[in-house]
C-alpha positions as CSV (number, residue, x, y, z in Angstrom):
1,X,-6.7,29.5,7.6
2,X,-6.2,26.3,9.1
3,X,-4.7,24.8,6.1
4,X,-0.9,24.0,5.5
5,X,-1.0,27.1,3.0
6,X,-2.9,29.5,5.6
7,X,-0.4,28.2,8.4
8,X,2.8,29.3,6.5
9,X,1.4,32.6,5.6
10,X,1.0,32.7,9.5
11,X,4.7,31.9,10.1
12,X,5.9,34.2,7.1
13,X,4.0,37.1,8.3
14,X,6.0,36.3,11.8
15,X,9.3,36.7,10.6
16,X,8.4,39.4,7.6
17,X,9.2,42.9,9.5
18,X,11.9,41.0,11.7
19,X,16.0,42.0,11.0
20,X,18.6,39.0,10.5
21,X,19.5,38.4,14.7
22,X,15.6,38.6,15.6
23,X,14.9,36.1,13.1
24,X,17.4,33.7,14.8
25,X,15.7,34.8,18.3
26,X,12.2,33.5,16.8
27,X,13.4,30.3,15.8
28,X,14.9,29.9,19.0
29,X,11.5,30.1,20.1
30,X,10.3,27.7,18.3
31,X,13.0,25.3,18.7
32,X,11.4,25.1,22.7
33,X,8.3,24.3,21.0
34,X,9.2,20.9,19.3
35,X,7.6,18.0,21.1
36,X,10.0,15.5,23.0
37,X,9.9,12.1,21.0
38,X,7.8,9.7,21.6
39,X,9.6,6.7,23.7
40,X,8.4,4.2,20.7
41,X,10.8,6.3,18.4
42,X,13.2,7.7,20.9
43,X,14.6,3.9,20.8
44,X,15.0,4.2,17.1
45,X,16.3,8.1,16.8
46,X,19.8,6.8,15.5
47,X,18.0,4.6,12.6
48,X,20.1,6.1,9.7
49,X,17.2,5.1,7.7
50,X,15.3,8.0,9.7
51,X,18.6,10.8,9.1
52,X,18.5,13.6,7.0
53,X,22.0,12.8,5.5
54,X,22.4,16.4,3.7
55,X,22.2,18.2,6.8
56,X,25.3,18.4,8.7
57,X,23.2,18.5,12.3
58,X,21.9,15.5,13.2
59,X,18.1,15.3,12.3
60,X,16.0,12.4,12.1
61,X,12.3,13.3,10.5
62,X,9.3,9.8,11.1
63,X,6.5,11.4,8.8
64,X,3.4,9.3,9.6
65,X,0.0,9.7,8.0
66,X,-3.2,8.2,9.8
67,X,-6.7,8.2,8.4
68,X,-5.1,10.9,5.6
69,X,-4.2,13.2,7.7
70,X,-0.1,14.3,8.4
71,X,2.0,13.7,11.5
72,X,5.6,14.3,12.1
73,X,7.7,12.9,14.6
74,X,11.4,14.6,14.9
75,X,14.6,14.6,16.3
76,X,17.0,16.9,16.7
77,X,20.3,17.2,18.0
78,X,20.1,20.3,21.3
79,X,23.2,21.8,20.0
80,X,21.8,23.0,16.8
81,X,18.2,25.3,17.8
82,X,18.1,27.2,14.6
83,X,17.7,23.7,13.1
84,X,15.0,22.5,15.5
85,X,13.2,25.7,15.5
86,X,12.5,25.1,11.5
87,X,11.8,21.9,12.5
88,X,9.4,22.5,15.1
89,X,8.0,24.9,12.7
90,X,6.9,22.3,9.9
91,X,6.2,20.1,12.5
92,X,3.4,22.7,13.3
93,X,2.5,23.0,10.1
94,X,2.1,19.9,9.0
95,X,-0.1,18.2,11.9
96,X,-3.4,16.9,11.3
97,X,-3.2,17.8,7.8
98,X,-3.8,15.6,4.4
99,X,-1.4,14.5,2.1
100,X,-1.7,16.9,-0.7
101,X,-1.3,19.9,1.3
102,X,1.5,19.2,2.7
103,X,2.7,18.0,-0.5
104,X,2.2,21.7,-1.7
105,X,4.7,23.1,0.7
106,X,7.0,25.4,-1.9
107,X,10.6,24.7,-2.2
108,X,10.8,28.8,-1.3
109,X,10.4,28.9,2.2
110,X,13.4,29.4,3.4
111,X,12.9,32.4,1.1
112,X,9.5,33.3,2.1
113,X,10.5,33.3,5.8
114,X,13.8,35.7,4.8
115,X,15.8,32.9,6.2
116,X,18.1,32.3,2.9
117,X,20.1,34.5,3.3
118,X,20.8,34.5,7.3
119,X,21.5,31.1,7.7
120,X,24.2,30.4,5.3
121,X,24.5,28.3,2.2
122,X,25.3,25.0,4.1
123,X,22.5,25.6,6.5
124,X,20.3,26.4,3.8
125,X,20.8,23.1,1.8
126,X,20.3,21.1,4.5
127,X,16.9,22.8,5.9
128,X,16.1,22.2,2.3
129,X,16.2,18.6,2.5
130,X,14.7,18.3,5.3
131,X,11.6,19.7,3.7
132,X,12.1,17.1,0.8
133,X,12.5,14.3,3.2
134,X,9.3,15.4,4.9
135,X,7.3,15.5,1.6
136,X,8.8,12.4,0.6
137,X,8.0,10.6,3.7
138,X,4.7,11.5,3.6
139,X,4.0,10.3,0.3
140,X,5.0,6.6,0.8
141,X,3.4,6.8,3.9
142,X,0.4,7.9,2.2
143,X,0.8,4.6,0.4
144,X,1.0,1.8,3.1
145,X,-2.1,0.5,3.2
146,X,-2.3,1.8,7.4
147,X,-0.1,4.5,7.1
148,X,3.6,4.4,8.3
149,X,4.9,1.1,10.1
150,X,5.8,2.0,13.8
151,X,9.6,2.4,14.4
């Protein structure tokens, strides 16, 4: 499946049979995968308007939406992969994909992935909120009448 539903079960059934330290090896993996940000918003990556405040790593999340259909634009700081990795992740997940789907994404994938309880409480919230702040972005972006304002 090709939809933000169909891509998660893909990701889920990558990390289902996998132990606590291969888990962290996959999103490692990932973390390579996240594309380098664009130079429009690299000039704009310390907007603290663009931050994920609840995560202790510096993130910074642009969620843009197109002709209804979802792109994400991230930063994240090197020193932190696991981070980026889930990043990169719903970065994947999310492209090319309307509103409502990605809307849909369940406040259990940390859970889903079997990442809850490897990463830490702390780590936990703040992957959380990044998922929020994605969701959240994407719905007032969904609202400006040509999608989200450059940086």
């Amino acid at each position: 499946m090709n939809t933000v539903s169909g891509r998660i079960d893909g990701v889920v059934g990558e990390f289902a049979d996998l132990d606590g330290r291969e888990k962290l090896e996959l999103l490692l993996d990932f973390a390579a995968r996240l594309p380098a940000l664009p130079p429009e918003y690299a000039a704009r990556k310390g907007s603290e308007d663009r931050r994920v405040h609840e995560c202790q790593t510096p993130v910074f999340l642009w969620p843009d939406v197109q002709g209804g259909v979802t792109r994400l634009y991230a930063e994240v700081a090197p020193e932190a992969p696991t981070v980026k990795g889930f990043v990169a992740i719903l970065a994947d997940v999310v492209e090319g994909r309307p509103v409502d789907e990605v809307l849909s994404i369940g406040d259990d994938l940390l859970e889903r992935m079997g990442l809850a309880h490897v990463l830490g409480i702390l780590r936990t919230r703040g992957l959380r909120a990044i998922v929020g702040h994605i969701k959240r972005g994407v719905l007032a972006a969904s609202t400006t009448p040509h999608g989200t304002p450059p940086p």
